[in-house]
C-alpha positions as CSV (number, residue, x, y, z in Angstrom):
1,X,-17.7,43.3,2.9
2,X,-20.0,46.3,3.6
3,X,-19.8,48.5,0.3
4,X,-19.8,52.5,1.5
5,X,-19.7,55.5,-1.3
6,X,-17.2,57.9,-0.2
7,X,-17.5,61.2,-1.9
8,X,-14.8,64.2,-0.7
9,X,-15.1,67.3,-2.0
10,X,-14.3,71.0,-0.2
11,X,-17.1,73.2,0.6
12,X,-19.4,74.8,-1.9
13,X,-18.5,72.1,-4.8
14,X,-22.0,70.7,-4.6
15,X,-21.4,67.6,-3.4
16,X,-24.8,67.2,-1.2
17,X,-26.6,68.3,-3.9
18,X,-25.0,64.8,-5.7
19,X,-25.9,62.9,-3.1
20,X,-29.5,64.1,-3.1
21,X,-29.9,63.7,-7.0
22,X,-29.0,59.9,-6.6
23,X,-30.4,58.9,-3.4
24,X,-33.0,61.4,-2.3
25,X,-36.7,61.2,-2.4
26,X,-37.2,63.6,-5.3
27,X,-34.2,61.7,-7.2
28,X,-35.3,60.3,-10.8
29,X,-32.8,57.6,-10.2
30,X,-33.3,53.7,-9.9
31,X,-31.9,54.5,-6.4
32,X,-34.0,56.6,-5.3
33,X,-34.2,56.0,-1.5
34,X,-32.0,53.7,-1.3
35,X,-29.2,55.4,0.3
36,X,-28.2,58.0,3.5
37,X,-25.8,60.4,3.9
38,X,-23.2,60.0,7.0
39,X,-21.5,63.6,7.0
40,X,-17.3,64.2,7.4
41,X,-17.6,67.7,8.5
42,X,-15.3,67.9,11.4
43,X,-18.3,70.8,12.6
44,X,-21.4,69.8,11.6
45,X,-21.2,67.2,14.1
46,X,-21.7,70.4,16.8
47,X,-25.3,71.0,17.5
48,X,-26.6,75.1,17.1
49,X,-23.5,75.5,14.6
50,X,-26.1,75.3,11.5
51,X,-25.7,78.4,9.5
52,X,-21.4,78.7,9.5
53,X,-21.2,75.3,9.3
54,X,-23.7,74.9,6.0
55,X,-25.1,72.3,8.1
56,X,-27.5,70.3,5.6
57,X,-31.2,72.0,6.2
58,X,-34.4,69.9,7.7
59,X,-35.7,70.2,4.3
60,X,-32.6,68.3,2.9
61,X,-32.6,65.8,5.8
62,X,-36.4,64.7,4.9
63,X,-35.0,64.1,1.3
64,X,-32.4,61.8,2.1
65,X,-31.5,61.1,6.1
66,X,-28.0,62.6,7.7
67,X,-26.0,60.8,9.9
68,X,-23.2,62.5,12.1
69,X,-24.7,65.7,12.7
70,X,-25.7,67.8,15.7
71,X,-24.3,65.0,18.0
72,X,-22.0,67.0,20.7
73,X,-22.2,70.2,22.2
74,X,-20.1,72.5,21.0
75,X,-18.4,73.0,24.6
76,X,-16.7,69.3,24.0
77,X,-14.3,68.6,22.5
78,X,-15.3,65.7,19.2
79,X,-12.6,64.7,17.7
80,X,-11.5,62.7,14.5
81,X,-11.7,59.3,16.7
82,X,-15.0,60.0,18.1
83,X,-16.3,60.7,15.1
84,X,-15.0,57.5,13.2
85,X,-16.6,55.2,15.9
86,X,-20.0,57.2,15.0
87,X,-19.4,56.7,11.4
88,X,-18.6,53.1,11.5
89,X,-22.1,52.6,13.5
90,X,-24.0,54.3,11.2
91,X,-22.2,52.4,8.4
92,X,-23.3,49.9,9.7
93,X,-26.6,50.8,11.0
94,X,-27.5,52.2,7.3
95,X,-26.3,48.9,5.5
96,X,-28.7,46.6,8.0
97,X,-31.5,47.7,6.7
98,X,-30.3,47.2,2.7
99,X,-29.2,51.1,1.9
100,X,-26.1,52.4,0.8
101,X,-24.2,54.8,3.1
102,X,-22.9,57.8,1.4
103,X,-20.2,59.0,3.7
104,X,-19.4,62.8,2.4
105,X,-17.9,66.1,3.3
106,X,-15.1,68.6,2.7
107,X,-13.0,67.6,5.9
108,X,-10.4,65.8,4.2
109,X,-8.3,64.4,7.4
110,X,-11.8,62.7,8.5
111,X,-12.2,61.0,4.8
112,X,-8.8,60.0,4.9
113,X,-9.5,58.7,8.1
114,X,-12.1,56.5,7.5
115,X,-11.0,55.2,4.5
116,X,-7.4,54.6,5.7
117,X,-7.9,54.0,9.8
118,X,-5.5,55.9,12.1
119,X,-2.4,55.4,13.1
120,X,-1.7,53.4,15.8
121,X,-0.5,55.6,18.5
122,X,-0.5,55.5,22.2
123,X,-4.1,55.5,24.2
124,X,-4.5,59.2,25.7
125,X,-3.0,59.7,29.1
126,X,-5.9,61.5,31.1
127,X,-2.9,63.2,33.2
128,X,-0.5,64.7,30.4
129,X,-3.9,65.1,28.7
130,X,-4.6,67.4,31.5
131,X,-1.3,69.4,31.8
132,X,-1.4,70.0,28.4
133,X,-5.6,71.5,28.8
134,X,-3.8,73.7,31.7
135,X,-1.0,75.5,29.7
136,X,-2.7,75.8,26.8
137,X,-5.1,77.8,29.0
138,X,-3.1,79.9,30.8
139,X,-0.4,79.8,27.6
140,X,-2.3,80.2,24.8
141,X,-2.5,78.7,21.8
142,X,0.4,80.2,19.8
143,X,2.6,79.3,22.7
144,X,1.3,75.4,22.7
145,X,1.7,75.6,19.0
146,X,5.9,76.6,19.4
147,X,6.1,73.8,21.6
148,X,5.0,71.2,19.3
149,X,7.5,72.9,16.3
150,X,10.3,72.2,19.3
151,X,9.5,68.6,19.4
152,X,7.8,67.5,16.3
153,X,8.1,69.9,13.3
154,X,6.6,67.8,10.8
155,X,3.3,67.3,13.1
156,X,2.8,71.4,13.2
157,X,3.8,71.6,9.4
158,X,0.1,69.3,9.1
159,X,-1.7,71.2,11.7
160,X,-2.8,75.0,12.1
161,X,-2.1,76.7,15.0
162,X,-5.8,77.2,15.9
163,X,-6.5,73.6,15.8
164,X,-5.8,72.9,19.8
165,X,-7.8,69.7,19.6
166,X,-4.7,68.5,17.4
167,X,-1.9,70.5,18.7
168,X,-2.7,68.9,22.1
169,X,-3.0,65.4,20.6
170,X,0.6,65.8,18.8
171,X,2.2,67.1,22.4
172,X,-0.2,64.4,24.3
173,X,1.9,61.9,21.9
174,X,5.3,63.0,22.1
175,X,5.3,63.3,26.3
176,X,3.5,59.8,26.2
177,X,5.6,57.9,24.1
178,X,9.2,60.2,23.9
179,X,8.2,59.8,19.9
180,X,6.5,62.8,17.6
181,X,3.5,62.1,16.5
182,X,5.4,62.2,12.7
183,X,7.2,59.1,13.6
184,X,4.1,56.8,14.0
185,X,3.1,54.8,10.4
186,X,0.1,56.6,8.8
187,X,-1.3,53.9,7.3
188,X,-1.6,53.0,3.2
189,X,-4.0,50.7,3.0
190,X,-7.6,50.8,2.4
191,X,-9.2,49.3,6.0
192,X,-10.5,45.8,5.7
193,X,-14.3,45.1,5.8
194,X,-15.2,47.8,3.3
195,X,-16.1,48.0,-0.1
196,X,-15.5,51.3,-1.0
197,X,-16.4,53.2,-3.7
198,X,-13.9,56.3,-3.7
199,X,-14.8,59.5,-5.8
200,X,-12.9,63.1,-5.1
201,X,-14.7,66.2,-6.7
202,X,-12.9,68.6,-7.9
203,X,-14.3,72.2,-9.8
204,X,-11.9,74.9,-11.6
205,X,-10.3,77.1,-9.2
206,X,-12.0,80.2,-9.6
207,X,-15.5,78.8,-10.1
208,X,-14.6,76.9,-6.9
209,X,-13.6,80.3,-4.7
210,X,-16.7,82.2,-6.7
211,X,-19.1,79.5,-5.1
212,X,-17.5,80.0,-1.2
213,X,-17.6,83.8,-1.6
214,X,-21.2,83.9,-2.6
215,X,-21.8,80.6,0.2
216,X,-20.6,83.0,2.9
217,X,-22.3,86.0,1.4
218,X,-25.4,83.8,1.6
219,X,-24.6,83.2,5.3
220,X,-24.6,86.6,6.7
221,X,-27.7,87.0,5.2
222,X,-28.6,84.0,6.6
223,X,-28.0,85.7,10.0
224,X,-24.8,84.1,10.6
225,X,-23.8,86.9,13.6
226,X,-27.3,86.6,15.0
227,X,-26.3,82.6,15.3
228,X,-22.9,83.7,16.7
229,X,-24.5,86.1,19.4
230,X,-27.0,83.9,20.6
231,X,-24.2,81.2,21.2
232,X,-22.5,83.4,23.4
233,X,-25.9,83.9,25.1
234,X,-25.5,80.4,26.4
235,X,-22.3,80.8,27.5
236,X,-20.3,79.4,24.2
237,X,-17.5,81.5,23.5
238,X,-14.2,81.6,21.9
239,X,-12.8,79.0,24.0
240,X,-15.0,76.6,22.7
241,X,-13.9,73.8,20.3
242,X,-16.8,74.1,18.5
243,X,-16.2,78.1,18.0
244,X,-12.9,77.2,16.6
245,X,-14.3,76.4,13.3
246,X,-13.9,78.6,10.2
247,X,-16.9,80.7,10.2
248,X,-17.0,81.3,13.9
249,X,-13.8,81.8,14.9
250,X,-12.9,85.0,12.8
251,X,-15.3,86.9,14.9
252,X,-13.3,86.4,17.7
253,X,-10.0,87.0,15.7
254,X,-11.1,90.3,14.0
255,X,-11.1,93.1,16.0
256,X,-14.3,95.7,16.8
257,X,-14.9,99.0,15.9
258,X,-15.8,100.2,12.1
259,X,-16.3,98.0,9.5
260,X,-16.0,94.8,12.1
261,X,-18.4,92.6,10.1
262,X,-17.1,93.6,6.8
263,X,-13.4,92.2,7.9
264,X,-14.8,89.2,9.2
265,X,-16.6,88.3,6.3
266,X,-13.7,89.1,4.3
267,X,-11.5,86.8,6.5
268,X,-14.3,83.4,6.2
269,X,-14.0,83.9,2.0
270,X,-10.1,83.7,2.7
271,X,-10.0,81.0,5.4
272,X,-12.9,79.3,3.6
273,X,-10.5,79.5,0.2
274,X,-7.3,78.6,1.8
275,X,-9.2,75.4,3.4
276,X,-10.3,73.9,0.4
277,X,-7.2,73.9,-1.1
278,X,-5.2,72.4,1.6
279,X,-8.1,69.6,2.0
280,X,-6.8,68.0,-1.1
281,X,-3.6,67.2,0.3
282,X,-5.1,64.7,2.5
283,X,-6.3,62.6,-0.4
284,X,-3.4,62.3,-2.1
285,X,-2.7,58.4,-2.5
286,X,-5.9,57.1,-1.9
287,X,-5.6,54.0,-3.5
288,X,-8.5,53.0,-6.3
289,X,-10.0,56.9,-5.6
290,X,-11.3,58.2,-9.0
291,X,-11.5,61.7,-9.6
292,X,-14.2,63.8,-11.8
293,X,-14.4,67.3,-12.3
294,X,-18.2,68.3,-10.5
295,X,-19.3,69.3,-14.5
296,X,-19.1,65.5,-15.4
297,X,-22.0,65.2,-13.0
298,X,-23.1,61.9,-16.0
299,X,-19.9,60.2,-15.4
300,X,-19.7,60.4,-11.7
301,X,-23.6,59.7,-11.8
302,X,-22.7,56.0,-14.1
303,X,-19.8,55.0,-12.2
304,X,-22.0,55.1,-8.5
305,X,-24.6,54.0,-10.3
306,X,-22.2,51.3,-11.9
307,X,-21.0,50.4,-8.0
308,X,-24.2,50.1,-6.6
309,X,-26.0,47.5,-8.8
310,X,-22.7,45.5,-8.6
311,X,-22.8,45.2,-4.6
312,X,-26.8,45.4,-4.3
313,X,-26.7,41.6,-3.3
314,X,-24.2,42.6,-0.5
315,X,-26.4,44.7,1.1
């Protein structure tokens, strides 16, 4: 079996910065090298998305290589199953020549995803697939959204109504199969061919929202709006899936006039909060997943540490 670390934590918990003590070229550790980051951020797979997304910097992809990022343009639409079939290649790709992948990121649905596989619902139907494109264009999104609370409640409890990628999946699946989306078996076990070494971070509640207020502080001095602008320069605008994404969508959502940035600064801390505390819902159940709090950073260190001499031979 191909052993894979699997670290989830929400944004701003530090868990790159793990990653990079263990694996990356300035590490102390035995490992030093020996492993690569594949990224779950459901938006740092978008390339020219790098300041909103707190896309890993050059810098940080010299110490220790990324996988899974700036792969699409942000005018496509890269979803959860696209995604996993990069993942499993670089898995795979990483473990050939004898490193460990490190698959991490806050995007809990993705982690869950890959540990757990999908469920098993019909192929995509390019026409409904289509119909669905065209009302939610002329519609809207809060309009597609009420249509999938008509036919499958429980699906739009799980998804927000800005997510059109999913809300369109959910109605693609219901007018495919006459079944919601709900209905179909999420499944519970681990997938087979894995060795997985599970850890979920967690930090104390108000250190955790401390760290995304100051992250998105950081941003806009980044030049997070200049990044925005010169999107739109190319012609990617709201109505892009990549502009959908917390950090880029909420200056479309706010409106202009006085104190414009201020509000949608204001509205990324809150998004950004309300995010990382829904991400943990995903990993609820995740059998054999242990969880640390980020300030046992010795524990969590020893127990990957602990994982990786035990499969080394595997590799």
């Amino acid at each position: 079996m191909l052993p894979v670390i699997v670290i989830f934590a929400p944004t701003a918990c530090g868990k790159t910065a793990l990653a990079r003590e263990i694996f990356g070229k300035g590490s102390l550790s035995y490992f030093k090298g020996r492993g690569e980051v594949v990224s779950a951020d459901s938006q740092a797979v978008y390339r020219g998305l790098d300041i909103g997304t707190a896309k890993p910097s050059l810098q940080e992809r010299q110490d220790i290589p990324h996988h899974c990022v700036d792969i699409a343009d942000p005018r496509v639409q890269f979803g959860v199953g696209e995604w996993l079939e990069e993942a499993d290649r670089a898995c795979k790709d990483i473990a050939s020549r004898h490193k460990f992948p490190v698959v991490t990121g806050g995007s809990g649905f993705y982690i869950r995803s890959f540990l757990m596989g999908l469920p098993d619902t019909p192929e995509s139907n390019p026409e409904i697939r289509k119909e669905i494109k065209e009302r939610l264009a002329s519609k809207g999104e809060y309009a597609l959204y009420q249509e999938l609370k008509a036919c499958d409640v429980e699906s739009a409890k799980k998804i927000r109504v800005h997510d059109s990628y999913r809300v369109c999946r959910a109605l693609e699946v219901f007018y495919s199969s006459g079944k919601p989306l709900s209905s179909y078996a999420v499944p519970d076990k681990l997938r087979q061919g894995f060795d997985f070494c599970t850890i979920i971070l967690t930090r104390k509640r108000e250190e955790l929202y401390d760290r995304i207020n100051s992250r998105v502080d950081a941003m806009f001095e980044m030049g997070l709006e200049k990044e925005v602008l010169g999107l739109e320069k190319e012609g990617i605008g709201s109505d892009a899936p990549g502009m959908k994404a917390i950090g880029y969508g909420e200056f479309f959502s706010c409106t202009k006039g006085d104190g414009y940035l201020d509000a949608v600064k204001e509205k990324i801390k809150m998004d950004s909060r309300r995010y990382a505390k829904r991400q943990y819902t995903f990993m609820r159940g995740i059998p054999n997943a242990l969880t640390f709090d980020m300030d046992d950073k010795e524990l969590i260190m020893q127990e990957i540490l602990r994982f990786c001499r035990s499969r080394e031979e595997c590799l």
